[in-house]
N, CA and C of each residue as an Amber inpcrd file, in Angstrom:
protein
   561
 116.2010000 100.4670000  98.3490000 116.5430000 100.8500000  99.7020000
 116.4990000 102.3630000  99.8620000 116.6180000 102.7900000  98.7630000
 116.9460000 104.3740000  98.8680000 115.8180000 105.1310000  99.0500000
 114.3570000 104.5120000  98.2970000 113.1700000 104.7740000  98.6210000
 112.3720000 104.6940000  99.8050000 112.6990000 103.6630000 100.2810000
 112.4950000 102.9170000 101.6290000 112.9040000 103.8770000 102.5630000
 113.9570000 103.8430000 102.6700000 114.7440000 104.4850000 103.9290000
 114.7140000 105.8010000 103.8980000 114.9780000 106.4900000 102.8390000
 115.1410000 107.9560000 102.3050000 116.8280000 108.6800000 102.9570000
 117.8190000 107.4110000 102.2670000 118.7140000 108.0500000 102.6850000
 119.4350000 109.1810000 101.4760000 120.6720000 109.8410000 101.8630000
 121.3890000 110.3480000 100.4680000 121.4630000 109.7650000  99.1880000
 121.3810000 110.8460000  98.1550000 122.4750000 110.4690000  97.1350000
 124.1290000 109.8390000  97.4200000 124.4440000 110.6060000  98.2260000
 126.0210000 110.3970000  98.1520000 125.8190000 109.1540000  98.8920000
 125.3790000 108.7390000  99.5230000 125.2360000 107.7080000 100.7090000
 124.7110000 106.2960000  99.9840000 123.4380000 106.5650000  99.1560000
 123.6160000 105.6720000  98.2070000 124.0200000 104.9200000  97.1170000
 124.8890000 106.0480000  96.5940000 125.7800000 106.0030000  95.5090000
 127.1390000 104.8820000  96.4220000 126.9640000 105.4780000  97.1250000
 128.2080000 104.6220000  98.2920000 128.0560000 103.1440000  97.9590000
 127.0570000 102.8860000  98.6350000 126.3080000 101.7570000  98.7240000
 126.3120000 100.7800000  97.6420000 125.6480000 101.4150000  96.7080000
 125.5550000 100.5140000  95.1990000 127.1850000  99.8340000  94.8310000
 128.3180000 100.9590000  95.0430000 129.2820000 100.7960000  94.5580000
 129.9740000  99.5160000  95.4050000 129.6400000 100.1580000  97.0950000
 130.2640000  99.0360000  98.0040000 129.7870000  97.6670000  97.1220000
 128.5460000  97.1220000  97.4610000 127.4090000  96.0910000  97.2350000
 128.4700000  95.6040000  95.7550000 128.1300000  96.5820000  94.4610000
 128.9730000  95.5100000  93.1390000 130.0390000  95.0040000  93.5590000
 131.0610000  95.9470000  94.2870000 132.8390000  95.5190000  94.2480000
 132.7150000  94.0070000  95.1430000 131.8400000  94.1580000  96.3250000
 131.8860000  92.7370000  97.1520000 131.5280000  91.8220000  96.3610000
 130.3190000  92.0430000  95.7430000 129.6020000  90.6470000  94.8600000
 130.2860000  90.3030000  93.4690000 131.3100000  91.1480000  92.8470000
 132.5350000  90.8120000  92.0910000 133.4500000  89.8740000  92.6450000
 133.5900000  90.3450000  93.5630000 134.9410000  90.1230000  94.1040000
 134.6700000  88.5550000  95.2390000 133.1170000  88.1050000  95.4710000
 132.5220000  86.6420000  95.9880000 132.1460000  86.2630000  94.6470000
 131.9500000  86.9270000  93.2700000 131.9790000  85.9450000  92.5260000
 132.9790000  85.1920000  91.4970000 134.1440000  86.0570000  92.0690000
 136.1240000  85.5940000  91.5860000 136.1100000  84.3310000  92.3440000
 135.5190000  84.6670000  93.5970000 135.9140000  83.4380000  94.1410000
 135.3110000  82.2070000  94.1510000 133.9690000  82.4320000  94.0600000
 133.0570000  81.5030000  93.5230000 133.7820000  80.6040000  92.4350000
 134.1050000  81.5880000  90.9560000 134.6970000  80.4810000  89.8680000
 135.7820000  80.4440000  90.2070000 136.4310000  80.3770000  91.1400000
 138.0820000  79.9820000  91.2280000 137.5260000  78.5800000  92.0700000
 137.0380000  79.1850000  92.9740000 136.3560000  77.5150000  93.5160000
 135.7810000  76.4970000  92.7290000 135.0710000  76.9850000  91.5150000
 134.3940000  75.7530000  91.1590000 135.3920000  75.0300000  89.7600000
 136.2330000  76.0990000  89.5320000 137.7510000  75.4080000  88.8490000
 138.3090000  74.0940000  89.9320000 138.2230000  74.1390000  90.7510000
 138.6380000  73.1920000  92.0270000 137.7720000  72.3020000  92.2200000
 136.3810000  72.3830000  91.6950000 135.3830000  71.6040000  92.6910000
 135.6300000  70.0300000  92.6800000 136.2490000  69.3410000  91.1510000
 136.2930000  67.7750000  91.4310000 137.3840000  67.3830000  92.2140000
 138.3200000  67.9780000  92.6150000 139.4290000  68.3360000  93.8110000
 138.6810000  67.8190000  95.1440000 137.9720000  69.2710000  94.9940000
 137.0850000  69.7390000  96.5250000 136.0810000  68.3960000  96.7570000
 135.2170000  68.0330000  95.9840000 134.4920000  66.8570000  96.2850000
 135.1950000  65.4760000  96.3540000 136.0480000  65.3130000  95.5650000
 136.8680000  64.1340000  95.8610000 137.2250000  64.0990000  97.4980000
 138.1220000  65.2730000  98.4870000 138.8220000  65.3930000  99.1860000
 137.3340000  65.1120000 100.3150000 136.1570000  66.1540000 100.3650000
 135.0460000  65.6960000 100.6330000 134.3370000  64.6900000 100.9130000
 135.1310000  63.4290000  99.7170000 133.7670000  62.1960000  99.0860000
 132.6000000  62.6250000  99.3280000 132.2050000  64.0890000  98.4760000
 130.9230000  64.0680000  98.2350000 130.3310000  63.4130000  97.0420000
 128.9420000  63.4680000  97.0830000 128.3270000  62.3860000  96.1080000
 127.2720000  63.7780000  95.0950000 127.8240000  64.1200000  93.8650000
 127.7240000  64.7030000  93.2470000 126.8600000  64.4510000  92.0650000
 125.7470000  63.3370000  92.4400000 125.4460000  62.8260000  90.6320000
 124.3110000  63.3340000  90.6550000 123.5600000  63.5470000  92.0950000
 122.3070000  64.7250000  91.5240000 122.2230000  65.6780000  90.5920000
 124.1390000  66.5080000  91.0500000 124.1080000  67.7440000  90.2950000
 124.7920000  67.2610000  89.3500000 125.1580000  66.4740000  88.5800000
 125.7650000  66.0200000  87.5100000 124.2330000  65.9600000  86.8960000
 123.6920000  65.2640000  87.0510000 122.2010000  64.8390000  86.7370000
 121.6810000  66.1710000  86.1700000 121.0020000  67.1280000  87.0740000
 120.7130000  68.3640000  86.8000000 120.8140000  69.0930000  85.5190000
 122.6460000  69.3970000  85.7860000 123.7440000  69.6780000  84.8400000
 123.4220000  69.7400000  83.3280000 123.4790000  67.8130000  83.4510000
 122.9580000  67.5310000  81.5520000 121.7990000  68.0210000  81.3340000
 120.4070000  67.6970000  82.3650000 119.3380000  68.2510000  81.6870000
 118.9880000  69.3280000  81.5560000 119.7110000  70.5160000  82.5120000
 119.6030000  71.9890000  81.8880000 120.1440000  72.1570000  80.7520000
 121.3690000  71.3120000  80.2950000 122.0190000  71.8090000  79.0980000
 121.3410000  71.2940000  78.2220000 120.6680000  69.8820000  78.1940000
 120.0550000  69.5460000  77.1880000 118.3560000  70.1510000  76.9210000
 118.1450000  70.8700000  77.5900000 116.9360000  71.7860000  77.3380000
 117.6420000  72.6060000  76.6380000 118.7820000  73.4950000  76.9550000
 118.9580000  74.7450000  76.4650000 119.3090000  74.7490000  74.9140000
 120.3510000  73.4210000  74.4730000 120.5130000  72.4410000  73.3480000
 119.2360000  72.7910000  72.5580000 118.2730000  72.2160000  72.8310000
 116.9360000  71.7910000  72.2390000 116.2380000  72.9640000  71.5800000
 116.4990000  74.2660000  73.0420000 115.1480000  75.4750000  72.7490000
 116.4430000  76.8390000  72.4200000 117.4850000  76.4820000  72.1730000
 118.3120000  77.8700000  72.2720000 118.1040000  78.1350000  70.8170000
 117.9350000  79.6030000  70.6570000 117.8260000  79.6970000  69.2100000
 118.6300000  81.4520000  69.2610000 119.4520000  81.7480000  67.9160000
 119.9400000  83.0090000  67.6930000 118.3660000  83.8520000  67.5870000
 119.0340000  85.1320000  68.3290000 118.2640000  86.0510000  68.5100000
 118.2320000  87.2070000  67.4280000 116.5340000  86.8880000  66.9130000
 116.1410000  88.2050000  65.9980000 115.8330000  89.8300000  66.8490000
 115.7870000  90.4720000  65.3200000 115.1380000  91.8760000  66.2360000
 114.1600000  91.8670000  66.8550000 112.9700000  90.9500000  66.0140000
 111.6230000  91.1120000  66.8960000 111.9870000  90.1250000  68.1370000
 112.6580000  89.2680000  68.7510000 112.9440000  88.8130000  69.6990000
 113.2760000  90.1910000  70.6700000 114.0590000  90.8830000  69.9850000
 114.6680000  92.2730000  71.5530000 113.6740000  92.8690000  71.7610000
 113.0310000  93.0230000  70.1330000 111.6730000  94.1110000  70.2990000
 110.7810000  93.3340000  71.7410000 110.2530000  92.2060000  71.7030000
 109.5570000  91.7230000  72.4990000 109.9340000  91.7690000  73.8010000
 111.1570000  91.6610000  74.4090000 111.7400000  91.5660000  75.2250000
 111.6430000  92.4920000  75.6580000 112.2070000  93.8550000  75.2340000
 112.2440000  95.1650000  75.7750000 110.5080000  95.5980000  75.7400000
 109.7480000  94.8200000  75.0590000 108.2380000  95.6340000  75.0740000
 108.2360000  95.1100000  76.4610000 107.8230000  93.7380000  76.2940000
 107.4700000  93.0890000  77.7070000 107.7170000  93.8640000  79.0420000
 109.2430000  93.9000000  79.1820000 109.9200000  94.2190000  80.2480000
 109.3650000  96.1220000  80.5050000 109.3480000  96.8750000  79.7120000
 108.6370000  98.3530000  79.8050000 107.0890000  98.1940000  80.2410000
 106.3580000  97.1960000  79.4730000 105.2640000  97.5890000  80.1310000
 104.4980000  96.6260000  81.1150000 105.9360000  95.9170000  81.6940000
 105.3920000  95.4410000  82.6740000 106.0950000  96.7100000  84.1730000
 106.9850000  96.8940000  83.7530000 107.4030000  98.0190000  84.5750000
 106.6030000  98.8850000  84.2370000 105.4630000  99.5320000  83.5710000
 104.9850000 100.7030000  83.2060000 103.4780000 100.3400000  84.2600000
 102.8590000  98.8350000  83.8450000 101.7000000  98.8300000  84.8250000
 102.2600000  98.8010000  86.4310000 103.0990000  97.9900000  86.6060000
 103.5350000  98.0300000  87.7580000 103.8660000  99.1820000  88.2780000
 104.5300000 100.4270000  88.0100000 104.4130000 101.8220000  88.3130000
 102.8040000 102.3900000  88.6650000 101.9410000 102.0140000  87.8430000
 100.9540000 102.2640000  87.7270000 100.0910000 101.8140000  89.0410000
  99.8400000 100.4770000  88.8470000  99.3990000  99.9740000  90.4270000
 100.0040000 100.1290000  91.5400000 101.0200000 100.4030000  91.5580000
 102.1640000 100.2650000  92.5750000 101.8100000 101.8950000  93.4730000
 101.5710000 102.9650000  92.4010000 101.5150000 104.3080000  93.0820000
  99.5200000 103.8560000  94.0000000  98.9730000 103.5950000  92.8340000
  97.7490000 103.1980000  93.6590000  97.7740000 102.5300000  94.7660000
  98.1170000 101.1490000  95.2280000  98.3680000 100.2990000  96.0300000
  98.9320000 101.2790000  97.4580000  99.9080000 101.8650000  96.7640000
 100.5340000 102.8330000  97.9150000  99.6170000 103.9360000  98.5230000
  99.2510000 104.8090000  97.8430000  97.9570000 105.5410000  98.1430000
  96.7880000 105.0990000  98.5520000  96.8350000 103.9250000  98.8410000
  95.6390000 103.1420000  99.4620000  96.1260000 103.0500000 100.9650000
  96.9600000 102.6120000 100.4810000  97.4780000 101.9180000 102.5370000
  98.1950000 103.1860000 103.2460000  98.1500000 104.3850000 102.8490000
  98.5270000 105.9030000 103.5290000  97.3210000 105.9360000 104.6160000
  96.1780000 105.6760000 104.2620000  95.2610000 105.9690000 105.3090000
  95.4490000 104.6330000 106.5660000  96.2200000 103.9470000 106.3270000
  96.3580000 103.2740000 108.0260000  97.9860000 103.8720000 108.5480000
  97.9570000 104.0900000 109.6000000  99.0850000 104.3700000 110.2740000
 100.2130000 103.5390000 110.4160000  99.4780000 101.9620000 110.2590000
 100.4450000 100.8910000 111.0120000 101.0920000 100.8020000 109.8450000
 101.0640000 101.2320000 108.5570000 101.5410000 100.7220000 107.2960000
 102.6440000 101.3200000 106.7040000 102.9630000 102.0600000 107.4050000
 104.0760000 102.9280000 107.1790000 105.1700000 101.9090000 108.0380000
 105.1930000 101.8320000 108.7680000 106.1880000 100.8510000 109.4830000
 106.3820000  99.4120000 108.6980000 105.6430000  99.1110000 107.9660000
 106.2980000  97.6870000 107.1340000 106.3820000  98.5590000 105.8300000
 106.4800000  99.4700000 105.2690000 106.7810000 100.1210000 104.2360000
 105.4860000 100.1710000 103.2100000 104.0850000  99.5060000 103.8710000
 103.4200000  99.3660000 102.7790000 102.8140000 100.1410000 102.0720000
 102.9110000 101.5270000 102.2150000 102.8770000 103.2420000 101.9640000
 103.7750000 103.1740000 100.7370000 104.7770000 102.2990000 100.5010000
 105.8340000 102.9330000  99.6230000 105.4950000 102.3330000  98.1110000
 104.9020000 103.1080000  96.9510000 105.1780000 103.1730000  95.8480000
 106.3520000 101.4920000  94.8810000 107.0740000 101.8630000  95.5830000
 108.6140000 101.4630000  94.7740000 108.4510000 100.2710000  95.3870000
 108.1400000  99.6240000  96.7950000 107.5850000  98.9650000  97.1760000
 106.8600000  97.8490000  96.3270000 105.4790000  98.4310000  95.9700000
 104.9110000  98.0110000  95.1130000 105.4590000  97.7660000  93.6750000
 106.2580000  98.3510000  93.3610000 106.4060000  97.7650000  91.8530000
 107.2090000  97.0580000  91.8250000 107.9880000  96.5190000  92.9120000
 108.9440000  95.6370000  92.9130000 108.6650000  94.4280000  92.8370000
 107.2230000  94.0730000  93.9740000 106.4560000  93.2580000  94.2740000
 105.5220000  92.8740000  92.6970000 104.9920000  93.8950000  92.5360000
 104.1870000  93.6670000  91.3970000 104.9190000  93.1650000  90.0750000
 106.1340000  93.6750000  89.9960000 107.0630000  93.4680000  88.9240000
 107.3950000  91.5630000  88.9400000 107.8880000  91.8170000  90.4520000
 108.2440000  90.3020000  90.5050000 107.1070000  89.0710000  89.7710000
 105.7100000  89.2380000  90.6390000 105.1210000  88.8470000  90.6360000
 104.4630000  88.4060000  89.2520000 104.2070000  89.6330000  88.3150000
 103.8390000  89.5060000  86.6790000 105.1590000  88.9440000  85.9840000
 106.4890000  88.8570000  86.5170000 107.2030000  87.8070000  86.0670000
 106.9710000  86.1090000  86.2350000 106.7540000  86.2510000  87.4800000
 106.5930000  84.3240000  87.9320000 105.2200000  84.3590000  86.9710000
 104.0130000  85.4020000  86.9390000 103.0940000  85.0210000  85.9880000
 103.2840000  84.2920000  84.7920000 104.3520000  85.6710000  84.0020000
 104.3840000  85.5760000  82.7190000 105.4120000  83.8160000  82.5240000
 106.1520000  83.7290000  83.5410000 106.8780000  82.4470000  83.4400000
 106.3940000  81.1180000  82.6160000 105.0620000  80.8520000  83.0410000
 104.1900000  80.1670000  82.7970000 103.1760000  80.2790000  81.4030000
 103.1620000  81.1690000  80.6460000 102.8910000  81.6640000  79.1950000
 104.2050000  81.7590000  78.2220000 103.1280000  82.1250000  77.3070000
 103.9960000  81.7730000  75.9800000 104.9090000  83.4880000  76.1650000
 104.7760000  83.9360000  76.9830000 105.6900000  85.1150000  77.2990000
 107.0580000  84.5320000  77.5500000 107.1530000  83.1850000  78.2310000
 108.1790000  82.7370000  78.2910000 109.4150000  82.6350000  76.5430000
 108.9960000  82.5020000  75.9500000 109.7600000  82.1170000  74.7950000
 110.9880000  82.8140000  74.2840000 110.9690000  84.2170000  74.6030000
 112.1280000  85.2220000  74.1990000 113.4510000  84.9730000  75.2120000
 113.3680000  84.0620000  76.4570000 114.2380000  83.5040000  76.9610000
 115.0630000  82.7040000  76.1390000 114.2830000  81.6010000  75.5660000
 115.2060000  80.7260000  74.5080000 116.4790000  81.9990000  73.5870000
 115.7610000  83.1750000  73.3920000 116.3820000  83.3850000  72.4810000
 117.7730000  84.5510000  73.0320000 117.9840000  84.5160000  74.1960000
 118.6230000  85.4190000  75.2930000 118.0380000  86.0830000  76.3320000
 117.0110000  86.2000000  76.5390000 116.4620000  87.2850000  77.4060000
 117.1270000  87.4470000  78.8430000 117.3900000  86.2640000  79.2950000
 118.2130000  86.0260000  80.8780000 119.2900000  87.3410000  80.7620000
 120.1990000  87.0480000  79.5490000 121.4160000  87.7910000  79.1280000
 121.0060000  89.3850000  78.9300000 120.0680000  89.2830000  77.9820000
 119.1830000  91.0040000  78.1530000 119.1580000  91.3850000  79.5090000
 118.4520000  90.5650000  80.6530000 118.4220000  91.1630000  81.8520000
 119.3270000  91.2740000  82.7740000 120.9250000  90.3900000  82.5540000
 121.8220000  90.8190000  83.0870000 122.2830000  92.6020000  82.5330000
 122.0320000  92.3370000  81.4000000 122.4760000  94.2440000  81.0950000
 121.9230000  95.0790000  81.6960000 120.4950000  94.5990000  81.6390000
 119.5350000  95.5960000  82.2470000 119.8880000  95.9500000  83.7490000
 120.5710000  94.7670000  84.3300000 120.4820000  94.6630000  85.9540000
 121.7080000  95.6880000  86.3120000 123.1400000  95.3890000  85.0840000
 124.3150000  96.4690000  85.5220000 124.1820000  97.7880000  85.2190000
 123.1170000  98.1850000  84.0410000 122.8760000  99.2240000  83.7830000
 122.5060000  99.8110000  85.0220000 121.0810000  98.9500000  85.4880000
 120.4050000  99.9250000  86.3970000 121.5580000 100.3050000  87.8540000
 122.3580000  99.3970000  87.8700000 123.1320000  99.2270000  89.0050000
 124.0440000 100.5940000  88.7530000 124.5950000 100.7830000  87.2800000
 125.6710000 101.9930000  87.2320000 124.4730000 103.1890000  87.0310000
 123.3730000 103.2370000  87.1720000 122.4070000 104.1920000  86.8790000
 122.7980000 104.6950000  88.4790000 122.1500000 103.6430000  89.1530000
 121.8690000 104.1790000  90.7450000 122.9440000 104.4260000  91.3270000
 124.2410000 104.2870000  91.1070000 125.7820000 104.8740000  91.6780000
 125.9090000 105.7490000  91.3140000 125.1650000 106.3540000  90.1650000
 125.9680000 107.5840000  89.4880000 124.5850000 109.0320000  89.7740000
 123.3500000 108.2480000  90.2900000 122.0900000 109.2110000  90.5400000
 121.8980000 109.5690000  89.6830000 122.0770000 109.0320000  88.3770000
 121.3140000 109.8320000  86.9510000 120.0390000 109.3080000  86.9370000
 119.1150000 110.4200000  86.1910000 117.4770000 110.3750000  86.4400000
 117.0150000 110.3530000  85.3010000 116.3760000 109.4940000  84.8590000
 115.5400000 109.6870000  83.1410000 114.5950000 110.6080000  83.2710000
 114.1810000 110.9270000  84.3750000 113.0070000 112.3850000  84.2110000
 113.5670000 113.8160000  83.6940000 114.7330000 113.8400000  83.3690000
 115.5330000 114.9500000  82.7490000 114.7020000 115.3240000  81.5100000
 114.5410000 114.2120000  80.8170000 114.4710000 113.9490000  79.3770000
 113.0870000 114.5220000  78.8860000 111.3410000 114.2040000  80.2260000
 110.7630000 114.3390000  79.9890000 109.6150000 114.5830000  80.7740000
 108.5250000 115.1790000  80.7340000 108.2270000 115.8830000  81.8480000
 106.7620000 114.8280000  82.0540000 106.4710000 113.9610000  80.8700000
 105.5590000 112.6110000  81.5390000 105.9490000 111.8050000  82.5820000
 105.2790000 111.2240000  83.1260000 105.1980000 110.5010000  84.3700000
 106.3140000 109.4440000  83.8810000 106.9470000 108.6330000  84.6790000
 107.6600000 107.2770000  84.4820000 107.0350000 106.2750000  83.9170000
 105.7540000 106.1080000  84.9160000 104.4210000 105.1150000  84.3590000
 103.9690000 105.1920000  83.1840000 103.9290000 106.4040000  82.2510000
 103.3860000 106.9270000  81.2670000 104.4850000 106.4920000  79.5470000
 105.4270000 106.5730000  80.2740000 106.6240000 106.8690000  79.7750000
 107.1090000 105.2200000  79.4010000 107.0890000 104.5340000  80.6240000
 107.3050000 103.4580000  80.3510000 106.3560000 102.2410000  79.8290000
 105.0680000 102.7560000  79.9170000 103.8370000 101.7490000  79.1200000
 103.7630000 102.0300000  77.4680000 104.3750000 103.5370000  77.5010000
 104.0880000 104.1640000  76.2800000 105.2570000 103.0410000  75.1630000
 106.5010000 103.2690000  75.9110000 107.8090000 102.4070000  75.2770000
 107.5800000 100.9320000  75.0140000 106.9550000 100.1760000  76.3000000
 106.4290000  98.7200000  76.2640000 105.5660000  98.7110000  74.7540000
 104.6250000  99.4950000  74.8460000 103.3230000  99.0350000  73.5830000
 104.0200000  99.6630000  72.2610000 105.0340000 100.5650000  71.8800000
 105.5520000 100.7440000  70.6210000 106.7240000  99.4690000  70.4980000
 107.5770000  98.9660000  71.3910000 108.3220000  97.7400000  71.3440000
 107.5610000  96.7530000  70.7370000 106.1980000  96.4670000  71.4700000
 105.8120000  95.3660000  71.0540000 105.0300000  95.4440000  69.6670000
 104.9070000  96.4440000  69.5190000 104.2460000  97.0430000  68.3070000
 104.7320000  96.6380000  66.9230000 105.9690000  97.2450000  67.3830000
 106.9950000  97.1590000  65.9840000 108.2440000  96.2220000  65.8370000
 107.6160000  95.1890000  66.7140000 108.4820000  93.8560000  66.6760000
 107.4630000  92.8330000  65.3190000 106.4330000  93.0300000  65.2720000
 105.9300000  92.3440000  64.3320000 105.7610000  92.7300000  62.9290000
 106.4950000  94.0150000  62.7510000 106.9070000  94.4910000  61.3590000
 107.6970000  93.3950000  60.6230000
């Protein structure tokens, strides 16, 4: 949003902080509710065996494919995840620099960079879903990307910048990290 809009630091820092404390504080209530739920559906007579249904067979997949996580499992994980953020930076600045020359494109944001890698990011995920890229999930990856998600979340409240560190591009920086991850996961 901050790219998008081009509002403050202080203003976005606001923001991030508002946004966690609410979605903490709907998800207290969430599990206090679902401590209640055979209560709540009884009182309801709702008919619950779809999601009972569901239930077992997510768990009994996870049963089946969950396995403790090695190093070369993080290694992979963190390669993956860098250099898919590293191409996506990459196309994403192109993509954007393409659609500058129409006027109308600025008004749906399609000018914007960050834009693009969000899109692109998403997108080489639902890809990779479907390949054997999938597999480092079994071994946590969901859980890797919750860290990743609060990190980035206390990153953007606090406006700290990894370009401090180094005067290569982000794109550069982050394809470079992806291909030594994946590199030296098969040591």
């Amino acid at each position: 949003m901050k790219e998008l809009h081009h509002v403050n630091d202080t203003l976005f820092g606001t923001m991030v902080v508002v946004d966690v404390v609410v979605a903490e504080l709907w998800m207290i209530g969430l599990l206090f509710m679902a401590k209640k739920s055979d209560s709540v559906d009884r009182w309801l007579k709702a008919d619950t065996s779809a999601i009972d249904t569901l239930k077992h067979t997510v768990e009994k997949y996870v049963r089946e494919n969950e396995r403790i996580a090695q190093l070369s499992d993080f290694m992979v994980i963190l390669g993956l995840t860098f250099a898919i953020i590293g191409v996506s930076h990459l196309f994403g600045d192109h993509i954007a620099s393409w659609f500058k020359q129409f006027p109308w494109a600025k008004s749906y944001s399609l000018n914007s960079a960050f834009l693009w890698l969000v899109i692109l990011a998403t997108v080489f995920d639902i890809v990779f879903f479907f390949t054997r890229a999938r597999e480092p999930e079994h071994a946590g990856g969901a859980k890797l990307g919750s860290v990743f998600i609060y990190y980035w979340s206390a990153l953007s409240a606090c406006r700290w910048s990894w370009t401090r560190f180094s005067s290569i591009s982000a794109s550069s920086w982050s394809a470079f990290s992806g291909c030594c991850s994946i590199s030296s996961s098969s040591l």
